[in-house]
N, CA, C and O atoms as a MOPAC input file, in Angstrom:
PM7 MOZYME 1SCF
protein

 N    -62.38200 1   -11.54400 1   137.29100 1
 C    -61.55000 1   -10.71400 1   138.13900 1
 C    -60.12100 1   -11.25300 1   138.18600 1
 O    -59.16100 1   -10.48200 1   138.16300 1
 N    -59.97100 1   -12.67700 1   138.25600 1
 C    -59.10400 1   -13.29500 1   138.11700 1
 C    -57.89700 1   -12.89100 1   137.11000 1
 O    -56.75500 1   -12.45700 1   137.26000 1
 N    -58.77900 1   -13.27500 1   135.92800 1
 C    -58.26500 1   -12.97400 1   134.79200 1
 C    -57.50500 1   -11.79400 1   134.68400 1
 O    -56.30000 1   -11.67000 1   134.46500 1
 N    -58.45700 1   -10.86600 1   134.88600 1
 C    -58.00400 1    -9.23900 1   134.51400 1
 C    -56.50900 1    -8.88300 1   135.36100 1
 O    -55.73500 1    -7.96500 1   135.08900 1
 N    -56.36900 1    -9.91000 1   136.47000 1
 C    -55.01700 1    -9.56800 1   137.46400 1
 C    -54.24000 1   -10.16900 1   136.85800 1
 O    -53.50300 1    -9.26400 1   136.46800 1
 N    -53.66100 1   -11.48100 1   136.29800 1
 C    -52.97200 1   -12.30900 1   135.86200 1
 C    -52.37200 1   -11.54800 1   134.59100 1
 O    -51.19900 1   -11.66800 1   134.23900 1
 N    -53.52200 1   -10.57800 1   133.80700 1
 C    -52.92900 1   -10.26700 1   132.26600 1
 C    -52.78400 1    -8.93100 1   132.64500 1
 O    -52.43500 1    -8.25300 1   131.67800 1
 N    -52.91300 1    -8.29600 1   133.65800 1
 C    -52.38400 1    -6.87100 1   134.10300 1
 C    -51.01400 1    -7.00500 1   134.83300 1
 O    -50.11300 1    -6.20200 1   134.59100 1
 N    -50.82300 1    -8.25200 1   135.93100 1
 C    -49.67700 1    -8.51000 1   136.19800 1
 C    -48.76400 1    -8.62900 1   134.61300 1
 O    -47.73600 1    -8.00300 1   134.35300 1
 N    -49.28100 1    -9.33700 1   133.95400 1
 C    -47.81400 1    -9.90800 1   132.58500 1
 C    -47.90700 1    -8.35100 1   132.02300 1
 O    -46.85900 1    -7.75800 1   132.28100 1
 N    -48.64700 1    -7.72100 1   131.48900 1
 C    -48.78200 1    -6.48800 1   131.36200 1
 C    -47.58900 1    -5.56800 1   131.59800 1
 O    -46.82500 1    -4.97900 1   130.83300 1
 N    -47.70000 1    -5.65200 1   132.95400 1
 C    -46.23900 1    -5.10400 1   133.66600 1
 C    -45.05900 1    -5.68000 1   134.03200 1
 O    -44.05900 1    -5.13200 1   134.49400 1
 N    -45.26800 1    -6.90300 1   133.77400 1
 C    -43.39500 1    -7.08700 1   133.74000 1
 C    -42.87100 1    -7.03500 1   132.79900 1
 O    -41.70000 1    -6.68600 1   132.65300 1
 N    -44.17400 1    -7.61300 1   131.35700 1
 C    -43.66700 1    -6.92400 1   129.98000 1
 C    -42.75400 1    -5.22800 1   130.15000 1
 O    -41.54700 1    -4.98800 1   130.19000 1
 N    -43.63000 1    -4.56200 1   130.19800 1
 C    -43.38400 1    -3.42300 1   130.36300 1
 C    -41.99600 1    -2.81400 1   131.49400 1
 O    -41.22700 1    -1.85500 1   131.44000 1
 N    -42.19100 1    -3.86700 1   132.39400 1
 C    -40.60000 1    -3.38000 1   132.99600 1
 C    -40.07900 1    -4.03200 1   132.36300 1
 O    -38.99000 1    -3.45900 1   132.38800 1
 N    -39.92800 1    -4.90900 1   131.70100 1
 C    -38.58000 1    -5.51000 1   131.19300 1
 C    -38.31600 1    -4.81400 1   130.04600 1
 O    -37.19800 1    -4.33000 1   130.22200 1
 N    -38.75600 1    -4.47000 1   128.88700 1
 C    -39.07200 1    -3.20700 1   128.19700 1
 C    -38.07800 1    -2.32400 1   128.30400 1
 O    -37.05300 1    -2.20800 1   127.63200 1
 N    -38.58200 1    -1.55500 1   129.44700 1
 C    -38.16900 1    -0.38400 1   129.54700 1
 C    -36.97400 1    -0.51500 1   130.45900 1
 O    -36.26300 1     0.48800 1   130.38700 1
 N    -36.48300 1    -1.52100 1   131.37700 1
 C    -35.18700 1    -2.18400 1   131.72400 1
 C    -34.43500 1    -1.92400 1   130.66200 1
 O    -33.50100 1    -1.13100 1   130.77900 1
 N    -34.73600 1    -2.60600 1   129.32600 1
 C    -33.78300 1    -2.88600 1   128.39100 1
 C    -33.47100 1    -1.53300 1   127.79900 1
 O    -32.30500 1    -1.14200 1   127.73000 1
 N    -34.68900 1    -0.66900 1   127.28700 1
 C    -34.63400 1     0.38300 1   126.93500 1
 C    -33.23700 1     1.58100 1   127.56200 1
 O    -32.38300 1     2.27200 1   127.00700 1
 N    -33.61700 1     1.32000 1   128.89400 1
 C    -32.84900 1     2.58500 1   129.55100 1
 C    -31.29800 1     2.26700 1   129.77200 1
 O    -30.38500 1     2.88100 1   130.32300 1
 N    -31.39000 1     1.10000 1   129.13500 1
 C    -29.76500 1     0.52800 1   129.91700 1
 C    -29.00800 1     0.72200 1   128.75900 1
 O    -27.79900 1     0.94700 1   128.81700 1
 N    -29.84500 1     0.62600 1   127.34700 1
 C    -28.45900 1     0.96900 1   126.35300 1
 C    -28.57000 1     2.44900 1   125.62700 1
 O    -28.05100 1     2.85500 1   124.58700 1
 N    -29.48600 1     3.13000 1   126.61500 1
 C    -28.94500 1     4.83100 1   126.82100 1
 C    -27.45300 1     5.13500 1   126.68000 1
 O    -26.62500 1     4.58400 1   127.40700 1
 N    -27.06100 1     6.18400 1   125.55800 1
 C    -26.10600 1     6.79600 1   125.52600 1
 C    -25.43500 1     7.64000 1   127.00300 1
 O    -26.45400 1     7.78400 1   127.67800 1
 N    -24.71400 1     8.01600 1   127.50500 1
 C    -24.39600 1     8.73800 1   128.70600 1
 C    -24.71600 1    10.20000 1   128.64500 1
 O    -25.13900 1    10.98300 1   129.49600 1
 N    -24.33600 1    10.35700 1   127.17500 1
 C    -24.89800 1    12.12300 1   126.64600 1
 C    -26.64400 1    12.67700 1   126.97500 1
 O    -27.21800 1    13.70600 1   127.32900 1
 N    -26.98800 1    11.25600 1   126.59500 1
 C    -28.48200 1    11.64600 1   126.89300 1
 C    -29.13800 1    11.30500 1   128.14000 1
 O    -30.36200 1    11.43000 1   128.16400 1
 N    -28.61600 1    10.94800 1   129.04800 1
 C    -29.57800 1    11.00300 1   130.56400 1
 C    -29.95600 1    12.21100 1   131.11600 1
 O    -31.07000 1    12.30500 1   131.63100 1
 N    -29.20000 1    13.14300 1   131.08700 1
 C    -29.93600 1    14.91300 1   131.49600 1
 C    -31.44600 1    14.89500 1   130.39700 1
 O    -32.43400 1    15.22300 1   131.05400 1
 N    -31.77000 1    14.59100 1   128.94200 1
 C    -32.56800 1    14.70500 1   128.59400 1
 C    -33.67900 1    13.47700 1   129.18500 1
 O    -34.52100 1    13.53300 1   130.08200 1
 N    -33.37300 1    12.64100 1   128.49000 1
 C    -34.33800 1    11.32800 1   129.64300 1
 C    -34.59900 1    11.62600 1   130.81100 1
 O    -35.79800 1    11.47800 1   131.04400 1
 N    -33.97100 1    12.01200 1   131.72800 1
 C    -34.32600 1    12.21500 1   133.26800 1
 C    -35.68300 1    12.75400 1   132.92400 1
 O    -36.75200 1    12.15500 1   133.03900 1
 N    -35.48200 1    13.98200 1   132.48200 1
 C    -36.49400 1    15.66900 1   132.01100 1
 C    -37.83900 1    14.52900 1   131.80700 1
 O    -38.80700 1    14.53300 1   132.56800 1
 N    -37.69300 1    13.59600 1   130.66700 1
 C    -38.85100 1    13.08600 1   130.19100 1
 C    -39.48600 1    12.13300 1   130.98800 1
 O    -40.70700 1    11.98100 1   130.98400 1
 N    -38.48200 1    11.29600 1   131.87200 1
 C    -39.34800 1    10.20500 1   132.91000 1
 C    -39.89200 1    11.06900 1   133.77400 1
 O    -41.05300 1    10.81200 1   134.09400 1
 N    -39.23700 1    12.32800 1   134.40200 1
 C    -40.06600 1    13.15100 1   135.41300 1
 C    -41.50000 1    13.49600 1   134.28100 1
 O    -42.67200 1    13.52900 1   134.65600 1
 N    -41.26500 1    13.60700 1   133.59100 1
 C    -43.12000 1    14.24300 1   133.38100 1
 C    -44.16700 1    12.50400 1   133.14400 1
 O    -45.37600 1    12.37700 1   133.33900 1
 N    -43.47800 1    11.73700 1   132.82400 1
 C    -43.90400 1    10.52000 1   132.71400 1
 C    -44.56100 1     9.96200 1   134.00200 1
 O    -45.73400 1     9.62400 1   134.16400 1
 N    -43.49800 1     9.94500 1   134.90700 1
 C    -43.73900 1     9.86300 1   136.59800 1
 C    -44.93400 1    10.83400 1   137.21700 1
 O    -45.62500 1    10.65000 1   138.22000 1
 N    -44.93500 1    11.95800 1   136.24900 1
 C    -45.76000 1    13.11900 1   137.13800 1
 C    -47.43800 1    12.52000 1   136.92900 1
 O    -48.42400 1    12.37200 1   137.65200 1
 N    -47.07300 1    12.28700 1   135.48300 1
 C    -48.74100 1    11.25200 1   134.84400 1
 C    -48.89700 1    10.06700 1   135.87800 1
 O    -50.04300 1     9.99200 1   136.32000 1
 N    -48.20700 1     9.33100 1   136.26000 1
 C    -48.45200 1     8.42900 1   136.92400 1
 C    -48.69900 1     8.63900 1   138.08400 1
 O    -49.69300 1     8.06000 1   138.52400 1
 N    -48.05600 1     9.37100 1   138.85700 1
 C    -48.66900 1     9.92300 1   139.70100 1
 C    -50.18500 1    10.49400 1   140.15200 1
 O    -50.66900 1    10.39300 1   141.27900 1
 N    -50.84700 1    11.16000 1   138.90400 1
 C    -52.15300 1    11.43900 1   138.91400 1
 C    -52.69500 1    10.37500 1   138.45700 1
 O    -53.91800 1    10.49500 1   138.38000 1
 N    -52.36700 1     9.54900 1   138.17700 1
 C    -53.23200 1     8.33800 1   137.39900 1
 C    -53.39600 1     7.58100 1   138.99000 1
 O    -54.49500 1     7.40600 1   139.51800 1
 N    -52.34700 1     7.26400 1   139.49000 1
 C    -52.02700 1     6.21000 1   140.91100 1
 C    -53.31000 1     6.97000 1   142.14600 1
 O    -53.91500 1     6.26500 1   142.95400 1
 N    -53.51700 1     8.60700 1   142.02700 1
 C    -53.91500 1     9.35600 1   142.73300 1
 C    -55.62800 1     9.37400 1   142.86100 1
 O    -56.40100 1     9.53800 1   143.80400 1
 N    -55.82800 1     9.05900 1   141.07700 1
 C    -57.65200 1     8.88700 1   140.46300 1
 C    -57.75500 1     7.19900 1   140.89800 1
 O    -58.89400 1     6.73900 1   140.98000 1
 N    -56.36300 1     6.10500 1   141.22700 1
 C    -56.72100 1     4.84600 1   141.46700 1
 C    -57.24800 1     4.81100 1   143.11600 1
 O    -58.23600 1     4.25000 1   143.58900 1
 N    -56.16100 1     5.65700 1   143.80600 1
 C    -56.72000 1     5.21900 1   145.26400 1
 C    -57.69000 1     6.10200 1   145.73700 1
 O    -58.12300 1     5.75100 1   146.83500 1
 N    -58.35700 1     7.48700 1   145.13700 1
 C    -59.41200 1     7.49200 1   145.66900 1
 C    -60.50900 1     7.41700 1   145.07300 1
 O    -61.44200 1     8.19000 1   145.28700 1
 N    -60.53100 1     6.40900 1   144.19200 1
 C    -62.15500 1     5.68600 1   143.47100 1
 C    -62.71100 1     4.94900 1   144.66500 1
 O    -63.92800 1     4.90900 1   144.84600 1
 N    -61.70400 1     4.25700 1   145.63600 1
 C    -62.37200 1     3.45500 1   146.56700 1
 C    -63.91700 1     2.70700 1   145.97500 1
 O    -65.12700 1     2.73000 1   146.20400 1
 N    -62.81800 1     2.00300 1   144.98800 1
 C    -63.27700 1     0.66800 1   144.19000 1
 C    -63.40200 1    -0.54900 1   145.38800 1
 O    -64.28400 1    -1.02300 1   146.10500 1
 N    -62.50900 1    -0.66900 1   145.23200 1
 C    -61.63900 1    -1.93100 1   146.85300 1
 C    -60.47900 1    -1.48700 1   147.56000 1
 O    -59.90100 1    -0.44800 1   147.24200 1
 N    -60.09700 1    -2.24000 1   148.52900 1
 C    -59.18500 1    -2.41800 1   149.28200 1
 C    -57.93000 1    -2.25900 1   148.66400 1
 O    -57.05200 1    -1.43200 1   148.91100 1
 N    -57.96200 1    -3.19500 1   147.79500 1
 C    -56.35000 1    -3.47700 1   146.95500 1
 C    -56.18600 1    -2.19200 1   145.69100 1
 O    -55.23800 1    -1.87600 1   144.97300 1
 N    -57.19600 1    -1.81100 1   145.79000 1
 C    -57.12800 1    -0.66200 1   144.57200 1
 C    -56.57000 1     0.26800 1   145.25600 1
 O    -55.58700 1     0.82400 1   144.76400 1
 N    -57.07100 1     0.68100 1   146.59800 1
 C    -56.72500 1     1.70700 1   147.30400 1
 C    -55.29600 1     1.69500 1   147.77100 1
 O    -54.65200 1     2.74300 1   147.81700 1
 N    -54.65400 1     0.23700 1   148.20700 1
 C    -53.29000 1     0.11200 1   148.72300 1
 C    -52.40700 1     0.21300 1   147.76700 1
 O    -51.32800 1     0.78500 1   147.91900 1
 N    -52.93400 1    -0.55200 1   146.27000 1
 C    -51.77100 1    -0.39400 1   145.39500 1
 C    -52.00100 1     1.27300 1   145.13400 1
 O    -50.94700 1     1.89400 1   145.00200 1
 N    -52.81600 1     1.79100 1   145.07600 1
 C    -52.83600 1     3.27600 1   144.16300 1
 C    -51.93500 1     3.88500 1   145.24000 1
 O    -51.10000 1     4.71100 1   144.86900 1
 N    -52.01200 1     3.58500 1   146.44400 1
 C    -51.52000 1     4.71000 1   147.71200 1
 C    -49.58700 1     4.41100 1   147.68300 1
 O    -48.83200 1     5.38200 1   147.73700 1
 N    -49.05200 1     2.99600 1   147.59400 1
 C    -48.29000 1     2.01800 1   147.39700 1
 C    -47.40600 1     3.43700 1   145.66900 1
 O    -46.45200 1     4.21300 1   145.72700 1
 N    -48.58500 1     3.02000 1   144.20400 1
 C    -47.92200 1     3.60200 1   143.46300 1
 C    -47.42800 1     5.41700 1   143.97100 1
 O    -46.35800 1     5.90000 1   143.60100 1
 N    -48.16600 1     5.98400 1   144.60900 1
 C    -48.09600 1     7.31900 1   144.84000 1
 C    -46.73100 1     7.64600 1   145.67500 1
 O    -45.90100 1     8.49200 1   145.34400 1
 N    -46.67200 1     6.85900 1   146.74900 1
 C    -45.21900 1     6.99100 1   146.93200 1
 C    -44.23500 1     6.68400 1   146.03700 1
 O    -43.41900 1     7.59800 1   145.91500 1
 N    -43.99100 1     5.56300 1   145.25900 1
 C    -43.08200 1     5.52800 1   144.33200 1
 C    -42.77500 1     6.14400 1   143.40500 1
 O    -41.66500 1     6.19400 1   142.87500 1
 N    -44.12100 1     6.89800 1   142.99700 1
 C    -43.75600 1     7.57200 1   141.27900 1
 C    -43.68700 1     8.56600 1   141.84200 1
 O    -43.40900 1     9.36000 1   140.94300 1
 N    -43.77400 1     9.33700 1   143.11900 1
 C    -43.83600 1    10.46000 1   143.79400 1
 C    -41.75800 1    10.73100 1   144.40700 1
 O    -41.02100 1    11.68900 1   144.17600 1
 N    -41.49200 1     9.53200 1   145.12800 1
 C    -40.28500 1     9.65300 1   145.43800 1
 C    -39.34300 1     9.56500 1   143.88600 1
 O    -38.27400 1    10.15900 1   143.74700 1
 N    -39.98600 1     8.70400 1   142.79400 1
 C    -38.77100 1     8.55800 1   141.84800 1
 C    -38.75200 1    10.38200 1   141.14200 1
 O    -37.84000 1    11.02000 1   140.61600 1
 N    -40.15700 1    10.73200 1   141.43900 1
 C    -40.07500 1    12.33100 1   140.54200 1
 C    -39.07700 1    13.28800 1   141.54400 1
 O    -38.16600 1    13.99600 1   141.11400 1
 N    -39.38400 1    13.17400 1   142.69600 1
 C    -38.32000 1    14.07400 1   143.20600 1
 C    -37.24700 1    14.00100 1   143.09800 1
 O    -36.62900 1    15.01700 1   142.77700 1
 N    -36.25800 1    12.24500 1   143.41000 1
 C    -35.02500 1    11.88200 1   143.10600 1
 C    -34.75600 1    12.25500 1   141.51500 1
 O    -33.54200 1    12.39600 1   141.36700 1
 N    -35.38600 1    12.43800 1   140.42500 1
 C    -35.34000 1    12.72500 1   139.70500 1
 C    -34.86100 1    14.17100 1   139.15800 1
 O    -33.89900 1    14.47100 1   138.45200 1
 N    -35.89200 1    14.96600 1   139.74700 1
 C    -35.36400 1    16.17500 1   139.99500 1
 C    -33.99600 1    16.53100 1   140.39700 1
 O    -33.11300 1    16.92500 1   139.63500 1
 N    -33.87600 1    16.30700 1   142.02200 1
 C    -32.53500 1    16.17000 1   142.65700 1
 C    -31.16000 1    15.99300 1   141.71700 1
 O    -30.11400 1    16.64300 1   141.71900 1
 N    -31.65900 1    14.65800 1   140.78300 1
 C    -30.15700 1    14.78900 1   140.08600 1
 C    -30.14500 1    15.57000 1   138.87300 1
 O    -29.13100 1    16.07100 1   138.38600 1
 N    -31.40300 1    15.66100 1   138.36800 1
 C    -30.82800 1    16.50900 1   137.29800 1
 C    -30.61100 1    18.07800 1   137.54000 1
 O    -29.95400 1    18.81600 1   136.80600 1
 N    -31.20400 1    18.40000 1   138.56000 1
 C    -30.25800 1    19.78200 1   139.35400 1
 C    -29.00500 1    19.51300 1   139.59200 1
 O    -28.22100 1    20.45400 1   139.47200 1
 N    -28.64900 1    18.63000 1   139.85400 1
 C    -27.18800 1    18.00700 1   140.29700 1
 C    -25.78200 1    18.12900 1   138.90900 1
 O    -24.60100 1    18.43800 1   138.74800 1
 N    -27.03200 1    17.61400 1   138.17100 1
 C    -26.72200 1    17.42900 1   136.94300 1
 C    -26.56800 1    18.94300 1   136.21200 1
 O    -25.44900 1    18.97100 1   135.69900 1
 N    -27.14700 1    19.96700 1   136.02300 1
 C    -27.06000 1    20.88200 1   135.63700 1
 C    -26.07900 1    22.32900 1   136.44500 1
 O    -25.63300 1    23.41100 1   136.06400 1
 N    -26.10900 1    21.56600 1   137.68200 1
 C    -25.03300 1    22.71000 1   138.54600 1
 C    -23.98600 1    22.00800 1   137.79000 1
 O    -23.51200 1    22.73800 1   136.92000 1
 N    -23.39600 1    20.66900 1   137.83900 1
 C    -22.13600 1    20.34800 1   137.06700 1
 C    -21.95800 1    21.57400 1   135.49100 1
 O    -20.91400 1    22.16500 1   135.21300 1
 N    -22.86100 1    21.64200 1   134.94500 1
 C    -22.40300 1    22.14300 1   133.65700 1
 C    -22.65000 1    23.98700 1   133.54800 1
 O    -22.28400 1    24.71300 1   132.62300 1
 N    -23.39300 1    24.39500 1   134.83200 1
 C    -22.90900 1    25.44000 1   135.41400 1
 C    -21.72900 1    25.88100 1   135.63400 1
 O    -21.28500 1    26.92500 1   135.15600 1
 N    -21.12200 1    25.10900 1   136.38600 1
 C    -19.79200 1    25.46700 1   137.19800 1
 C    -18.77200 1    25.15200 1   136.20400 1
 O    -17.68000 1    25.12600 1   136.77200 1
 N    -18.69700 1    24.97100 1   135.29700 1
 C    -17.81400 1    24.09900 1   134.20900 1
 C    -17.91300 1    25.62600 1   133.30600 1
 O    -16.90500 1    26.11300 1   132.79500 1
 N    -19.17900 1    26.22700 1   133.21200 1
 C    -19.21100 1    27.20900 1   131.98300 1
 C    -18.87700 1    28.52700 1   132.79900 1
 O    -18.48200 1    29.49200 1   132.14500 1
 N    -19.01300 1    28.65700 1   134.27900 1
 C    -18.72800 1    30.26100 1   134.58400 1
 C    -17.80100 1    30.86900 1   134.99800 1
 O    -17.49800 1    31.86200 1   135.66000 1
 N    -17.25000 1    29.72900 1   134.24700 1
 C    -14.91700 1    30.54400 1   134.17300 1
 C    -14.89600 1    31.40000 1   133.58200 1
 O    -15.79100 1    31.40500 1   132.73700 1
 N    -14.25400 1    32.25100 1   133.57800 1
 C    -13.78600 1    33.49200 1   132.36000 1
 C    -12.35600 1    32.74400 1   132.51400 1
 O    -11.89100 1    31.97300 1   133.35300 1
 N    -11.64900 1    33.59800 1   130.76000 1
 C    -10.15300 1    33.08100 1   130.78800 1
 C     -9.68000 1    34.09400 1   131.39500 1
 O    -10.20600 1    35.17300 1   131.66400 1
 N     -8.46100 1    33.61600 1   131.63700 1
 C     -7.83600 1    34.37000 1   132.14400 1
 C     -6.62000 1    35.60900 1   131.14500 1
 O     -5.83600 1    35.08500 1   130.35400 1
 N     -6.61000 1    36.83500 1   131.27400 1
 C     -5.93400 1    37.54400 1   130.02900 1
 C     -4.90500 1    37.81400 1   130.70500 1
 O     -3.96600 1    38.41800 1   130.18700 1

């Protein structure tokens, strides 16, 4: 049991550090597309975090799954939020007419 926590912890800091590195030398052109893709990424995790806390395996299964559900739950909405944010910008930019 031990075990399995220690190499699931390195697991994931691998993996954040990873994807730390990954997202940081993102072009600026491409974050409206990335956003799009971590929200469906987040949305998986979300159901994954959702099948963890109610297996009611244990205690700690249940707090971290309940723990992930808010997070991948708040990052999908903030997610959303800006890339609406993000797309009214290039709205309002395109629904000029010239002027004759």
């Amino acid at each position: 049991m031990k075990l399995d926590l220690i190499s699931s912890l390195y697991v994931f800091m691998l993996a954040a550090f990873i994807g730390f590195e990954v997202i940081r030398r993102v072009s600026p052109l491409l974050h409206t597309p990335l956003m799009s893709l971590t929200n469906a990424l987040d949305a998986i995790a979300v159901v994954g975090a959702i099948i963890l806390a109610g297996s009611h395996r244990d205690t700690l299964a249940t707090v971290l799954g309940t723990i992930a559900i808010v997070a991948a739950t708040s990052n999908v909405v903030g997610g959303f939020m800006i890339t609406d944010r993000m797309l009214r910008m290039f709205r309002a930019s395109g629904s000029k007419k010239p002027s004759s």
